[in-house]
C-alpha positions, 0 to 999 in steps of 0.5 A: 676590725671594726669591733676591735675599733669601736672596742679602743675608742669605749676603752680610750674615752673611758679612761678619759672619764667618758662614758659613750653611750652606744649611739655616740659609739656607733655614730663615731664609728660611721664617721671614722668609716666616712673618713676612711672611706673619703680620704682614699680620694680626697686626701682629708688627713695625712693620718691613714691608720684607722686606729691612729684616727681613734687616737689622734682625731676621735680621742683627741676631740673627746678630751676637750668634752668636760670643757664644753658648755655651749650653748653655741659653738664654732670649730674654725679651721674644722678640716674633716670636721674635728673636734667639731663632729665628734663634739656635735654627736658628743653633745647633741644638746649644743647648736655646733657650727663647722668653719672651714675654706676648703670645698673638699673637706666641707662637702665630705662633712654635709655627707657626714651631716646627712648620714649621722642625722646630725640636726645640731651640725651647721656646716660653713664652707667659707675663710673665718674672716667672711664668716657673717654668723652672729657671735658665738658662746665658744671658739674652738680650734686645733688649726691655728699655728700660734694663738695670735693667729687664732685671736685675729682671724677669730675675735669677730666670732666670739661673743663679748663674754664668750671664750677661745677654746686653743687646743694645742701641744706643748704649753705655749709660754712665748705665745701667751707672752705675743696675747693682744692687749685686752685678752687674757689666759682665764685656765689652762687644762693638761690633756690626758689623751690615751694613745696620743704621743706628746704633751696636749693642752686646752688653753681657755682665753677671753677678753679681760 
């Protein structure tokens, strides 16, 4: 089972033009495991599937790697830690910080930290309005409802000249419309994700 796992993830992030090396492999792999394994009793993800987890979060997460510049970055609304673990093992040379409000899921990823020996991980367990960290190069998120949302909760955590990173589905035009004054759309990237149902986009935003 797990071979056959760690088989779809090499072969899914390739086809992305993501070559893993054998540690970020097997670190992805016990991340997968800790999640399954966590979700059984704290509930971390509606998806139970373990190789809908390789599609819908490792992969998912992956897609946005091209795009990562560091050299900090915060995943706001992490939930188990996506995109931001993967990211943290992905790129081990960037400082990743992990933001979300509920215990639960923070405490699974201090478990996460600990376990991997992930030294670039900081996790937060606080609501993104409270978080007091000095601002950072890149604020990415696949948690927020709308881009506005997004931009309120998050603007005191992005550096003047630092960037949004908005993973979302379908392309938002009447969201882009709603932008506060003084943000603006710099790109916007369609995601290939294997395995993934459904249209995916990166949508770079920052202050014009």
């Amino acid at each position: 089972m797990d071979a056959k796992l760690k088989q779809q993830l090499v072969r899914q992030s390739g086809a992305m033009g993501i070559d893993l090396t054998q540690q970020q492999a097997d670190q992805l792999m016990a991340y997968l495991a800790l999640l399954l394994k966590w979700n059984k009793a704290y509930n971390l993800t509606a998806v139970r599937d373990p190789a809908q987890m390789v599609d819908r979060h490792l992969i998912d997460s992956l897609s946005v790697l091209p795009h990562i510049k560091g050299p900090r970055l915060i995943d706001v609304g992490s939930g188990p830690g996506l995109p931001g673990i993967p990211l943290a093992i992905c790129r081990p040379d960037i400082a990743v910080t992990t933001l979300d409000s509920n215990g639960k899921k923070t405490r699974f990823q201090l478990q996460v930290k600990a376990e991997l020996g992930l030294d670039n991980l900081e996790v937060i367990n606080a609501r993104a309005e409270s978080c007091d960290r000095p601002p950072f190069d890149q604020v990415i998120s696949r948690a927020f409802a709308s881009l506005e949302a997004m931009l309120h909760w998050t603007s005191h955590l992005c550096r003047e000249d630092g960037v949004f990173l908005a993973m979302k589905g379908l392309y938002p035009d009447d969201e882009l419309q709603a932008l506060p004054p003084g943000v603006e759309l710099k790109s916007s990237h369609p995601l290939r994700v294997p395995g993934s149902e459904g249209a995916r986009h990166l949508l770079i935003l920052g202050r014009a």
